[in-house]
GUMI-556316 format. One record per residue: residue number from 1; x, y, z of N, C-alpha, C, O in turn. Coordinates in steps of 0.2 Angstrom, whole numbers, plus 5000, padded with zeros to 4 digits. Layout:
<nodes>
<pos:NUM n_px:X n_py:Y n_pz:Z ca_px:X ca_py:Y ca_pz:Z c_px:X c_py:Y c_pz:Z o_px:X o_py:Y o_pz:Z> .
...
</nodes>
This chain:
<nodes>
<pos:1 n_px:5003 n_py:4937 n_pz:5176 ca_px:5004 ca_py:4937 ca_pz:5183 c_px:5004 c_py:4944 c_pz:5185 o_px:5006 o_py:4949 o_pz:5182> .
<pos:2 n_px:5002 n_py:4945 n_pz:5190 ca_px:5002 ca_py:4954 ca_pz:5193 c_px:5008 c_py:4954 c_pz:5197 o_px:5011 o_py:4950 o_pz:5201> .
<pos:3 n_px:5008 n_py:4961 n_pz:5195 ca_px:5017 ca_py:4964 ca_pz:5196 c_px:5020 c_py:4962 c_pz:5191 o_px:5025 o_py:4964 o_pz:5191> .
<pos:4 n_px:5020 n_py:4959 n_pz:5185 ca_px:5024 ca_py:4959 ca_pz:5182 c_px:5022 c_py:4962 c_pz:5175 o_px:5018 o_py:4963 o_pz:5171> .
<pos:5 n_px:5028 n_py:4965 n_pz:5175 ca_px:5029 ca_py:4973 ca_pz:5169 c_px:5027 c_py:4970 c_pz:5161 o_px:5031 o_py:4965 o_pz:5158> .
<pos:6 n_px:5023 n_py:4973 n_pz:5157 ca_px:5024 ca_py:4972 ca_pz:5151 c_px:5031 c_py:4971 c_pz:5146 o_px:5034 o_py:4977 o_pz:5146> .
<pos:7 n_px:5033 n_py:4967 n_pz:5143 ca_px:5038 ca_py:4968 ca_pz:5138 c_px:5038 c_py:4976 c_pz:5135 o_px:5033 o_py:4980 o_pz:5136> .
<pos:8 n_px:5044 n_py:4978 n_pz:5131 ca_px:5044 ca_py:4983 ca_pz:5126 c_px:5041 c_py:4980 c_pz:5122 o_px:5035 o_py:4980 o_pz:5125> .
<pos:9 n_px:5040 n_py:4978 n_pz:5118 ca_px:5038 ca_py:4974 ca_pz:5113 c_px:5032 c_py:4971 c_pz:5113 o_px:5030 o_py:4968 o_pz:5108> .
<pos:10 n_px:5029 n_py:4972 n_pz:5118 ca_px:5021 ca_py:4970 ca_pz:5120 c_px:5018 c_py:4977 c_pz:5119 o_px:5013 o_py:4978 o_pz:5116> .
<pos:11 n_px:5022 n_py:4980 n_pz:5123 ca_px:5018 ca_py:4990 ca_pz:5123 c_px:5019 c_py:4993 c_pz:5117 o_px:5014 o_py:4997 o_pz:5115> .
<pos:12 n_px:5025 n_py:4992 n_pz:5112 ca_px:5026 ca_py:4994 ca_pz:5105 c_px:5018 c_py:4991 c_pz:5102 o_px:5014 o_py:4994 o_pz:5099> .
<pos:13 n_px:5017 n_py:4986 n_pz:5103 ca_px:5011 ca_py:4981 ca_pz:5098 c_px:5006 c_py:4983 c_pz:5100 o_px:5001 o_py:4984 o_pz:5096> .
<pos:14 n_px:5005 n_py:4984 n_pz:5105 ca_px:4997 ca_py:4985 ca_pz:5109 c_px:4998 c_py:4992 c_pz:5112 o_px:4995 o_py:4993 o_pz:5117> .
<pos:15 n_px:5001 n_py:4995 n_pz:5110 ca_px:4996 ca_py:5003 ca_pz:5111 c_px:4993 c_py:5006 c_pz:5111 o_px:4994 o_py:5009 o_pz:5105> .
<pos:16 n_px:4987 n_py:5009 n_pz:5113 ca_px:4983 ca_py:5011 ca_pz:5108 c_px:4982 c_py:5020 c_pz:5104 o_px:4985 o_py:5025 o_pz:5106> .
<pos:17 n_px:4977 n_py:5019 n_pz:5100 ca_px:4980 ca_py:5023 ca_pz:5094 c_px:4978 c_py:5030 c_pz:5099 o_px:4974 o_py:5030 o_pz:5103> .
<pos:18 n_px:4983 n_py:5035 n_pz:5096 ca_px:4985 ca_py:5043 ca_pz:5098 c_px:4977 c_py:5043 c_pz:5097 o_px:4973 o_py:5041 o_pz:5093> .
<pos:19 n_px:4975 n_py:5050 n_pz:5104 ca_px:4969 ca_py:5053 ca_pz:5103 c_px:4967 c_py:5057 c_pz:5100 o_px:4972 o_py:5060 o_pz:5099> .
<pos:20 n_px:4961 n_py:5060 n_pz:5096 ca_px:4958 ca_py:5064 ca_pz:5093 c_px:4962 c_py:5071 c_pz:5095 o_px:4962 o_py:5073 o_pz:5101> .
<pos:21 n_px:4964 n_py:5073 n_pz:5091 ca_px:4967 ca_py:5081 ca_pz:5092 c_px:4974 c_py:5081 c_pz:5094 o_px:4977 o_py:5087 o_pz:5093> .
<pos:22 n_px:4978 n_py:5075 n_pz:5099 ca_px:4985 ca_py:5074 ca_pz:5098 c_px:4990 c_py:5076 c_pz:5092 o_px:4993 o_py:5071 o_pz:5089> .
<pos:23 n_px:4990 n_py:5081 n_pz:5091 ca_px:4993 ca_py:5082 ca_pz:5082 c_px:5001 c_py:5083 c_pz:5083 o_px:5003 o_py:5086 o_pz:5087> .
<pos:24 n_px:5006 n_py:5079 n_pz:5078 ca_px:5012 ca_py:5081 ca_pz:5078 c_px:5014 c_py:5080 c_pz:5073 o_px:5012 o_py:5076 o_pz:5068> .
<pos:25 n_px:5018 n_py:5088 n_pz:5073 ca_px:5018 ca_py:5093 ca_pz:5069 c_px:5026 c_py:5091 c_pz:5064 o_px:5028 o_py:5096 o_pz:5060> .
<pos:26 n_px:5030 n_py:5085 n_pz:5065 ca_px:5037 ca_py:5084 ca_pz:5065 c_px:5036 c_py:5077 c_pz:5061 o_px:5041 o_py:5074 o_pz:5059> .
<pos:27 n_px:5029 n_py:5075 n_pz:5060 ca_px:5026 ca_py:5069 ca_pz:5058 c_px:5031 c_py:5068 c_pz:5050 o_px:5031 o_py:5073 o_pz:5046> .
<pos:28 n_px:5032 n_py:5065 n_pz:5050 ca_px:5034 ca_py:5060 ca_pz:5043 c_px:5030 c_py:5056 c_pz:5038 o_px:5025 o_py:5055 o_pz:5041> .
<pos:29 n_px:5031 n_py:5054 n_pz:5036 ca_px:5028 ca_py:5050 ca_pz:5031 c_px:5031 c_py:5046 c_pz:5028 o_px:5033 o_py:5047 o_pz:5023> .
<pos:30 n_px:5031 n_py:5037 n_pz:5031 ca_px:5032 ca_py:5033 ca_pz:5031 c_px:5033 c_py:5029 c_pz:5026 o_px:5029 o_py:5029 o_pz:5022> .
<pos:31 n_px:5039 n_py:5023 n_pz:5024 ca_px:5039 ca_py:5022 ca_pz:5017 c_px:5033 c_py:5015 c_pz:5015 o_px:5030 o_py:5013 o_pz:5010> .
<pos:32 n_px:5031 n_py:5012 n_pz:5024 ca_px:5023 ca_py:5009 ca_pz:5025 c_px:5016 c_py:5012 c_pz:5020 o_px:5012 o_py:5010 o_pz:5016> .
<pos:33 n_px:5018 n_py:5018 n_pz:5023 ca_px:5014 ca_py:5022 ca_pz:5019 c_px:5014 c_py:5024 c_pz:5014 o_px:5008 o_py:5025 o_pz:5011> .
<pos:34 n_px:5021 n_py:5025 n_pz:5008 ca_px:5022 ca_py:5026 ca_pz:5003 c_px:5019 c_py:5019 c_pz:4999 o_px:5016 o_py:5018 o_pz:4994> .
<pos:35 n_px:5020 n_py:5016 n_pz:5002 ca_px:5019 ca_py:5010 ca_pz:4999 c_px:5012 c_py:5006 c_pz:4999 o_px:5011 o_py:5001 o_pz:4996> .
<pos:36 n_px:5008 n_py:5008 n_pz:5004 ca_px:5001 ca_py:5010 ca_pz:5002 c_px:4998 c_py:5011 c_pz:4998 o_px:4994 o_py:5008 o_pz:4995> .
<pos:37 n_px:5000 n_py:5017 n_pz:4998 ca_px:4998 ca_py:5021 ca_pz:4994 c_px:4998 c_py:5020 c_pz:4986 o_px:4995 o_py:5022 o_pz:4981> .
<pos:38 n_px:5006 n_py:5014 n_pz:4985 ca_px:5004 ca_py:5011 ca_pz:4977 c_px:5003 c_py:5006 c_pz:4979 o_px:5006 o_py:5001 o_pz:4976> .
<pos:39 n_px:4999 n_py:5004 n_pz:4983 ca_px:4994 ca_py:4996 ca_pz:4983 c_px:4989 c_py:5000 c_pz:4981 o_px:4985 o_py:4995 o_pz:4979> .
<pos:40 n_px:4985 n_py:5006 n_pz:4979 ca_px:4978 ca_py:5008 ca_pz:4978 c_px:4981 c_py:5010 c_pz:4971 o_px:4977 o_py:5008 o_pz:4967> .
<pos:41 n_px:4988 n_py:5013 n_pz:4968 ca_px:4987 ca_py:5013 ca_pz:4963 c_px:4987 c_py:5007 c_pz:4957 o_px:4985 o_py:5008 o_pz:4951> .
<pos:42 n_px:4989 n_py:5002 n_pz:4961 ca_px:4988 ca_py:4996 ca_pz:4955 c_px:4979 c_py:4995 c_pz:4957 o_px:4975 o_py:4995 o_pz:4952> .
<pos:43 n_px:4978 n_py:4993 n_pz:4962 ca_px:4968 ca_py:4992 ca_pz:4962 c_px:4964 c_py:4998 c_pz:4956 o_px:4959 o_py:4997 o_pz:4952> .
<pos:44 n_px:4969 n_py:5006 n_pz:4957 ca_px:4965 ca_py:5009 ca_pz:4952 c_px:4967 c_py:5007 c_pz:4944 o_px:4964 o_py:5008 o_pz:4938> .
<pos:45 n_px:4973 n_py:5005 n_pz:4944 ca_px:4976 ca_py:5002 ca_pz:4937 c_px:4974 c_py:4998 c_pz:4933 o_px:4975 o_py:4997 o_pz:4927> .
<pos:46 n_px:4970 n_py:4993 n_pz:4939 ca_px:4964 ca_py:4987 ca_pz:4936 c_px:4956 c_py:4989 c_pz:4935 o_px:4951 o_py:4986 o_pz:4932> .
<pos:47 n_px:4956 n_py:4995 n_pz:4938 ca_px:4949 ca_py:4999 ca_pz:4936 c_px:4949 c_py:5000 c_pz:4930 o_px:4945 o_py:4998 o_pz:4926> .
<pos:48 n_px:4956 n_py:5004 n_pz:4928 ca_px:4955 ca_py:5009 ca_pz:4922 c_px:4955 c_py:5001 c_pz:4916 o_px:4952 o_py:5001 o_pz:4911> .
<pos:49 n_px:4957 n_py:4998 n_pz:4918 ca_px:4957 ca_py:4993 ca_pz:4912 c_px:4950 c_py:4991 c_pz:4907 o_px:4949 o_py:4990 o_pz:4901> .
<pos:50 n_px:4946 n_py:4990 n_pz:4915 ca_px:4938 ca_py:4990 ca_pz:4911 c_px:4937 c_py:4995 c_pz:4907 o_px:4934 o_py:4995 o_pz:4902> .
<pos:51 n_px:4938 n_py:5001 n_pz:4909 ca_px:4937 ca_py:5008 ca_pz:4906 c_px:4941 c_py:5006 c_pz:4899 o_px:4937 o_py:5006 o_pz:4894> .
<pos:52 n_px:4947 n_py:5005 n_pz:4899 ca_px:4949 ca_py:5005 ca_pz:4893 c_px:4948 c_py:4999 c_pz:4888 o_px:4953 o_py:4998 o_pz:4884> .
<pos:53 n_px:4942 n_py:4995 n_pz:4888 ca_px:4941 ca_py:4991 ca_pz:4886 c_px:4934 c_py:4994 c_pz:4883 o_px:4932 o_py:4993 o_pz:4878> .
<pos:54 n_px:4931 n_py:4997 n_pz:4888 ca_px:4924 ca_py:4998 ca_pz:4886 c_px:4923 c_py:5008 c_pz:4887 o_px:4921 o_py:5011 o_pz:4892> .
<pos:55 n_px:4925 n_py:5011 n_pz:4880 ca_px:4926 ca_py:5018 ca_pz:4880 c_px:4921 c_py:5020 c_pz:4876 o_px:4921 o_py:5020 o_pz:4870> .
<pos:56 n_px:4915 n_py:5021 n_pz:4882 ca_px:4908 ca_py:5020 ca_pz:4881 c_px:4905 c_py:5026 c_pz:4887 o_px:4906 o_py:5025 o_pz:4893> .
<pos:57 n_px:4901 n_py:5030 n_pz:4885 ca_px:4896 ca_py:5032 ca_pz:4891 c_px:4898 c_py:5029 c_pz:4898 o_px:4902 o_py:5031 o_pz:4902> .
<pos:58 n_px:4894 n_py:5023 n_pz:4897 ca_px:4892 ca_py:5017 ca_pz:4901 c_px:4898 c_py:5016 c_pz:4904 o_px:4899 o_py:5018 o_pz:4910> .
<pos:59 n_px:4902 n_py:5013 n_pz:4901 ca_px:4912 ca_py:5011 ca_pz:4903 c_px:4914 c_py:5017 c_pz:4907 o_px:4918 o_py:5016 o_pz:4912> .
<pos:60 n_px:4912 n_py:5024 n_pz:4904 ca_px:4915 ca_py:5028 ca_pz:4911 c_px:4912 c_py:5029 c_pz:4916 o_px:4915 o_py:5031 o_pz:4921> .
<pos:61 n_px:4906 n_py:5029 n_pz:4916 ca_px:4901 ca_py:5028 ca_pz:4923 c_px:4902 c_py:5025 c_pz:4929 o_px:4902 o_py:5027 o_pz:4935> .
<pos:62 n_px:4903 n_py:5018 n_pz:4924 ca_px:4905 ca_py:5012 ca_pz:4928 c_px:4913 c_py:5013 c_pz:4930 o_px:4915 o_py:5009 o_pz:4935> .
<pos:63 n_px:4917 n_py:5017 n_pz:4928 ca_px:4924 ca_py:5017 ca_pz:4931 c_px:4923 c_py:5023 c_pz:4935 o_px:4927 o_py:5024 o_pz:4939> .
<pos:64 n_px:4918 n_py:5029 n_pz:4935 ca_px:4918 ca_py:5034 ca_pz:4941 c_px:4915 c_py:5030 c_pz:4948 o_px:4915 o_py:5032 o_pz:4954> .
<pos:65 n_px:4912 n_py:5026 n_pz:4946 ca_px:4908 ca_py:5022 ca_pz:4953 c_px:4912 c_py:5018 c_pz:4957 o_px:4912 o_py:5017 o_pz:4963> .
<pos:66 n_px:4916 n_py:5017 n_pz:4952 ca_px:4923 ca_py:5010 ca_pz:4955 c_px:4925 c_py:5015 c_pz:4959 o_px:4925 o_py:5016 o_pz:4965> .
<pos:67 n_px:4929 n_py:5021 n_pz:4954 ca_px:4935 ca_py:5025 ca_pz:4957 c_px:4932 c_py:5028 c_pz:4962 o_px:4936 o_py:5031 o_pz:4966> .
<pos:68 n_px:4926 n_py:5029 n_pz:4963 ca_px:4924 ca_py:5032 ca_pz:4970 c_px:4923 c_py:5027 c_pz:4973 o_px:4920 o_py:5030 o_pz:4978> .
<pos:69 n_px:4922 n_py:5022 n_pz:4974 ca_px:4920 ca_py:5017 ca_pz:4981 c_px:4931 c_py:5015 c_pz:4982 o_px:4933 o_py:5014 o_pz:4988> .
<pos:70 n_px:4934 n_py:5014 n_pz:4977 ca_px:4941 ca_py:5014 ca_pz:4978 c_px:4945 c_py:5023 c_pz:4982 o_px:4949 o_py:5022 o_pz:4987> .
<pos:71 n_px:4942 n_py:5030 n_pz:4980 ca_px:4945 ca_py:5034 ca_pz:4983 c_px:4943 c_py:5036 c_pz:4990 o_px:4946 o_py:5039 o_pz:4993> .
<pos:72 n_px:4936 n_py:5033 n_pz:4993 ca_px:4933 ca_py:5033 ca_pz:4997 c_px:4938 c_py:5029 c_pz:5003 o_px:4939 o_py:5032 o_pz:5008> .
<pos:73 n_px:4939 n_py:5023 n_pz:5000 ca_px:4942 ca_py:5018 ca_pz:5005 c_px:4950 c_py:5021 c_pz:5005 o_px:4953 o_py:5019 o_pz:5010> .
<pos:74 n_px:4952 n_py:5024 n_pz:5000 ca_px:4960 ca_py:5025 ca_pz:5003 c_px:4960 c_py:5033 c_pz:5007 o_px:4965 o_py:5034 o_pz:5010> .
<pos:75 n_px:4955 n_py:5038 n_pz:5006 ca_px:4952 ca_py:5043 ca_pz:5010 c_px:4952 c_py:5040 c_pz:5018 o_px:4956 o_py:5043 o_pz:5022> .
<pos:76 n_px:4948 n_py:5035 n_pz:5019 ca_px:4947 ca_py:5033 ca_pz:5026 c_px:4952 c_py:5028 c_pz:5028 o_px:4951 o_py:5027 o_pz:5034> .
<pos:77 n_px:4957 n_py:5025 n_pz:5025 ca_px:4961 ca_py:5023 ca_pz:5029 c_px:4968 c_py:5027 c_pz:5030 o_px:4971 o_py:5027 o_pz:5035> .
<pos:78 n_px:4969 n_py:5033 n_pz:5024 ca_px:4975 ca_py:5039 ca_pz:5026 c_px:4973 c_py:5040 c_pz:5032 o_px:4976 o_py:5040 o_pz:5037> .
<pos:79 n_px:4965 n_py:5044 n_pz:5031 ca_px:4965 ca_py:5049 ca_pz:5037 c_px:4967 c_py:5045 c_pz:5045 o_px:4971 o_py:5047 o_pz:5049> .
<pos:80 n_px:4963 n_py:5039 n_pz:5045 ca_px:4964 ca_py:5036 ca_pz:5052 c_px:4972 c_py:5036 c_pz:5053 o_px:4974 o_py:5035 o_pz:5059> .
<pos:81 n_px:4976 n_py:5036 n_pz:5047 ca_px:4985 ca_py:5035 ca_pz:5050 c_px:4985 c_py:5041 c_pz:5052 o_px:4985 o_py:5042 o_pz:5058> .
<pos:82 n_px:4984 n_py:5046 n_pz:5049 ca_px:4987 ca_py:5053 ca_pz:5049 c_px:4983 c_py:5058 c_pz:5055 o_px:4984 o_py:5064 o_pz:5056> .
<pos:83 n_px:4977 n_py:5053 n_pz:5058 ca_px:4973 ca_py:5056 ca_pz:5064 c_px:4975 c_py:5052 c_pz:5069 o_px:4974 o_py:5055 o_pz:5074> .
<pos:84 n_px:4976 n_py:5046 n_pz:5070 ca_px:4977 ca_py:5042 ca_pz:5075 c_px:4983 c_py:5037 c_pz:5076 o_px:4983 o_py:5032 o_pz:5080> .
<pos:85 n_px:4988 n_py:5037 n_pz:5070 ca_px:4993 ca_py:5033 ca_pz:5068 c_px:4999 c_py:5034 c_pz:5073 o_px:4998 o_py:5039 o_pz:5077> .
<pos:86 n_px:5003 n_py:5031 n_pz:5072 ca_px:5007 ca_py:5030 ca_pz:5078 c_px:5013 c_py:5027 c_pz:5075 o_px:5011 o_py:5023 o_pz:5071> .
<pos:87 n_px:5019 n_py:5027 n_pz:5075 ca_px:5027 ca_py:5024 ca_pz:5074 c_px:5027 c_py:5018 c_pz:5077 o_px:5032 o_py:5017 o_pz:5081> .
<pos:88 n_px:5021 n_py:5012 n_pz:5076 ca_px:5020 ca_py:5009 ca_pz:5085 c_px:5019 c_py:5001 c_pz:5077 o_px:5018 o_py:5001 o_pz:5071> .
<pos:89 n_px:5018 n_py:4995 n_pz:5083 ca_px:5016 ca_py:4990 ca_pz:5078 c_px:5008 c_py:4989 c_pz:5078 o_px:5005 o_py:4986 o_pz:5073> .
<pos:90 n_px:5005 n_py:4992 n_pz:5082 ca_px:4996 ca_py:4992 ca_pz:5081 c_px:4994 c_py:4996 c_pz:5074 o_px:4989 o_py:4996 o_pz:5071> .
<pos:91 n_px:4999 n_py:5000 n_pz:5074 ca_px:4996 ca_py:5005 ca_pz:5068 c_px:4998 c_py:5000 c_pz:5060 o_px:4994 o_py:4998 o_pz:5056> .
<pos:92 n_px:5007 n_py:4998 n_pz:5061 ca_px:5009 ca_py:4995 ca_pz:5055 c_px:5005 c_py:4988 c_pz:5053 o_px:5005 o_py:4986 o_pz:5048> .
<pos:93 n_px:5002 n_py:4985 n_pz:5059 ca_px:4998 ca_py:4980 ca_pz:5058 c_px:4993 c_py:4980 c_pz:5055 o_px:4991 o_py:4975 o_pz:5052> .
<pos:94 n_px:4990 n_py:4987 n_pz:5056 ca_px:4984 ca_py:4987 ca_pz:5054 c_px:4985 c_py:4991 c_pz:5044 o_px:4982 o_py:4989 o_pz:5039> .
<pos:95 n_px:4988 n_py:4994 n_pz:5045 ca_px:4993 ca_py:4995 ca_pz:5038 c_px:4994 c_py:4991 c_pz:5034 o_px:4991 o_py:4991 o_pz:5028> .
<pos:96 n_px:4997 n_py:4986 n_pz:5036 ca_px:5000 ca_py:4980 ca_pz:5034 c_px:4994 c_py:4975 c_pz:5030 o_px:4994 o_py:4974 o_pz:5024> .
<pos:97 n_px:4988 n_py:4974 n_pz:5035 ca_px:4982 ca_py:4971 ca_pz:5033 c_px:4977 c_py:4974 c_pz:5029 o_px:4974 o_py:4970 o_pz:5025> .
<pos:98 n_px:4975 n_py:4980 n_pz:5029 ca_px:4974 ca_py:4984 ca_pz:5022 c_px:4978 c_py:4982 c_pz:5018 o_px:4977 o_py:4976 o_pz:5015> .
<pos:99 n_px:4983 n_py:4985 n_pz:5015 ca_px:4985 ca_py:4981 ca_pz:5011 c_px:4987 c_py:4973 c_pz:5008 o_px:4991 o_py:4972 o_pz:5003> .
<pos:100 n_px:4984 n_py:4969 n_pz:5014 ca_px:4983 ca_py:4961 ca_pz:5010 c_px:4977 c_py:4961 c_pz:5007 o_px:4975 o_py:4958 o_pz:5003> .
<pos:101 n_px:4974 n_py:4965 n_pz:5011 ca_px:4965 ca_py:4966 ca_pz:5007 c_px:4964 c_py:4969 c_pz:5000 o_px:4960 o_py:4969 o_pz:4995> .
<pos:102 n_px:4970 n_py:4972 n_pz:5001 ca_px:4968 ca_py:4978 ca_pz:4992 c_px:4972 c_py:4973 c_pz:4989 o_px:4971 o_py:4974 o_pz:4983> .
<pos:103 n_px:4976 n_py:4969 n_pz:4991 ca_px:4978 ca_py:4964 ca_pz:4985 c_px:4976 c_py:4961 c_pz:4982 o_px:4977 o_py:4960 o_pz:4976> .
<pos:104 n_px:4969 n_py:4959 n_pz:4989 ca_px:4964 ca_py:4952 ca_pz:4986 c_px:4959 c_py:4959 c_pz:4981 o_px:4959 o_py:4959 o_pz:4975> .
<pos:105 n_px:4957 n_py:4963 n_pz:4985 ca_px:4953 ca_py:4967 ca_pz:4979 c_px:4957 c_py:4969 c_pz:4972 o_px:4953 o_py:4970 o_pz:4968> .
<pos:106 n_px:4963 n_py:4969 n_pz:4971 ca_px:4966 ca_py:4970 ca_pz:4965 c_px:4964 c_py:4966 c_pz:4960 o_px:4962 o_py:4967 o_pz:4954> .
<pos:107 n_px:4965 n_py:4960 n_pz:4963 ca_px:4964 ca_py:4954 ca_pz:4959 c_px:4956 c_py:4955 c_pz:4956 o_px:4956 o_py:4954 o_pz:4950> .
<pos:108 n_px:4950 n_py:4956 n_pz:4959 ca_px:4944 ca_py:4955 ca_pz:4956 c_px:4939 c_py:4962 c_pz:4954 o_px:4933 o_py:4963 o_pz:4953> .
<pos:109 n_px:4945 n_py:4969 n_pz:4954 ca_px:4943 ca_py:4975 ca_pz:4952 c_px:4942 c_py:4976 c_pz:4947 o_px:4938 o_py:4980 o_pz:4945> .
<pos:110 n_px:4945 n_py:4973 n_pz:4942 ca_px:4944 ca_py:4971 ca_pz:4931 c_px:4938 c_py:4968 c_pz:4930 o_px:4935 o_py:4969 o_pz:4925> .
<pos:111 n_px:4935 n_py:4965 n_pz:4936 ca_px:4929 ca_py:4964 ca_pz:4931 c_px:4923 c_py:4966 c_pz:4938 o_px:4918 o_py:4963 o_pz:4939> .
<pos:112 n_px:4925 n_py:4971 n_pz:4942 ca_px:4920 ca_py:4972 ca_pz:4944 c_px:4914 c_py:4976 c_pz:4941 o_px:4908 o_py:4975 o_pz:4944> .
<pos:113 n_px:4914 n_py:4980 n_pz:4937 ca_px:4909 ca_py:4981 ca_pz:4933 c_px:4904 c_py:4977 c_pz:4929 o_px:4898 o_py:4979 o_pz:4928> .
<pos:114 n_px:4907 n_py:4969 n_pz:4929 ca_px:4905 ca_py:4964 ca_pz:4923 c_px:4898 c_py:4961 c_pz:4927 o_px:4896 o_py:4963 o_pz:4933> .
<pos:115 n_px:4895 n_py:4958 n_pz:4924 ca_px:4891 ca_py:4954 ca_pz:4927 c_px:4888 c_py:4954 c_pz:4934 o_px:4883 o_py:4955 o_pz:4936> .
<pos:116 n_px:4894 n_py:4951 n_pz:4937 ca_px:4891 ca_py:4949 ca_pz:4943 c_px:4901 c_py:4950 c_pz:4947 o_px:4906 o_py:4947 o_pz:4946> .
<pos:117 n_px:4900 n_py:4955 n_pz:4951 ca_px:4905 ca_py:4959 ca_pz:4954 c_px:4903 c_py:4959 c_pz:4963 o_px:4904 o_py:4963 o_pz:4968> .
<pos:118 n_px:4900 n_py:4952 n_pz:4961 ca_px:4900 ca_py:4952 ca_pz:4970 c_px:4907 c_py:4949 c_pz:4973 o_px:4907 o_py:4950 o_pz:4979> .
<pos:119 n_px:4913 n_py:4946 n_pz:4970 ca_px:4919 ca_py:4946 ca_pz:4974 c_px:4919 c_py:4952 c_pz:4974 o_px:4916 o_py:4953 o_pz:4979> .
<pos:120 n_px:4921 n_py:4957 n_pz:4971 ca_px:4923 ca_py:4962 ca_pz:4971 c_px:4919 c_py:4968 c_pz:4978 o_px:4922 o_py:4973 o_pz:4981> .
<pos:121 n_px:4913 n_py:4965 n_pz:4978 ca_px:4910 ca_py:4969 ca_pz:4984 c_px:4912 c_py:4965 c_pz:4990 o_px:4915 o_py:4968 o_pz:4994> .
<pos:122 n_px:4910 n_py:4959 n_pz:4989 ca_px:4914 ca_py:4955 ca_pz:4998 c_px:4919 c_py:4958 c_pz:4999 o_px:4919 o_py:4961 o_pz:5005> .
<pos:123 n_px:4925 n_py:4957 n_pz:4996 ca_px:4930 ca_py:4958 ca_pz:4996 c_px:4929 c_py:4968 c_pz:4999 o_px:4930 o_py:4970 o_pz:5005> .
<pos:124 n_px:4928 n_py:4970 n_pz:4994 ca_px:4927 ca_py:4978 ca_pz:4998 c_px:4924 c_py:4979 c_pz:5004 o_px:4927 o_py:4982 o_pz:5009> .
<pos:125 n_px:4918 n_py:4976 n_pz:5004 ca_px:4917 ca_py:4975 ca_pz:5014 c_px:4922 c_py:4974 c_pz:5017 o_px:4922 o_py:4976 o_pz:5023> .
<pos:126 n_px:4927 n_py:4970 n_pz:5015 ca_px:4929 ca_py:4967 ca_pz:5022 c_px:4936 c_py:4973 c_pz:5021 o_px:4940 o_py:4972 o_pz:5026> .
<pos:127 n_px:4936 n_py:4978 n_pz:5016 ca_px:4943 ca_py:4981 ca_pz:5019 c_px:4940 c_py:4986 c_pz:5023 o_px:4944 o_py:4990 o_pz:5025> .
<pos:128 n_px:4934 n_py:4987 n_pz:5024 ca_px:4929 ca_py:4991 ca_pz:5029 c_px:4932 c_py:4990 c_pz:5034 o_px:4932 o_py:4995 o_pz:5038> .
<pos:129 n_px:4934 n_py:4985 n_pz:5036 ca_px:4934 ca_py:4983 ca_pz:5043 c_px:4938 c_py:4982 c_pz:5044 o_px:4938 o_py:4978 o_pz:5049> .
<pos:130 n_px:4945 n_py:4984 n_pz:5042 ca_px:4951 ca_py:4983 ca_pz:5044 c_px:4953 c_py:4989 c_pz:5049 o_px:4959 o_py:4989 o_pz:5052> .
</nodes>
């Protein structure tokens, strides 16, 4: 209806993200965020397994390409908190849904080297797009 004020609770949800160069300098680090951050450590935990199965040239090749397509996506999802993140629910939302995605990617990172590691690629496109 016009004239009528947004909720707190609408404006907390839907804000949007801090602009480029808005830097605060008193920033914290959230335990959302701590705890991201071991949602990538168990995805790289299921890496190293193929490695540690197959301690081979080959086997570590194949775990330097996982761990870089794994350190690449957790590079680009910090930077966007840490350049545009916000103490707000748009941010923790989008936090939140990354890591339901690295869940599902955890589950199909053991064999992503194997045969045929297309879950494993679907599943990484779509944390692209979180």
């Amino acid at each position: 209806m016009p004239g009528e004020r947004n909720s707190p609770f609408k404006q907390w949800l839907s804000r949007p993200p801090r602009p480029h160069g808005a830097i605060r300098f008193d920033r914290r680090v959230s335990f959302l965020e701590l705890f991201y951050d071991l949602v990538y450590v168990a995805v790289i935990g299921q890496a190293s397994h193929q490695l540690a199965e197959h301690i081979t040239v080959r086997g570590a090749v194949e775990f330097a390409i996982i761990f870089g397509l794994i350190w690449f996506a957790w590079i680009n999802g910090s930077l966007y908190v840490e350049l545009h993140g916000d103490e707000d629910g748009r941010t923790r939302n989008i936090v939140f849904g990354q890591m339901c995605i690295l869940a599902l990617l955890a589950v199909f990172t053991a064999d992503a080297a194997d045969r045929d590691g297309t879950a494993f690629g679907v599943v990484y496109s779509d944390s692209s797009f979180s």
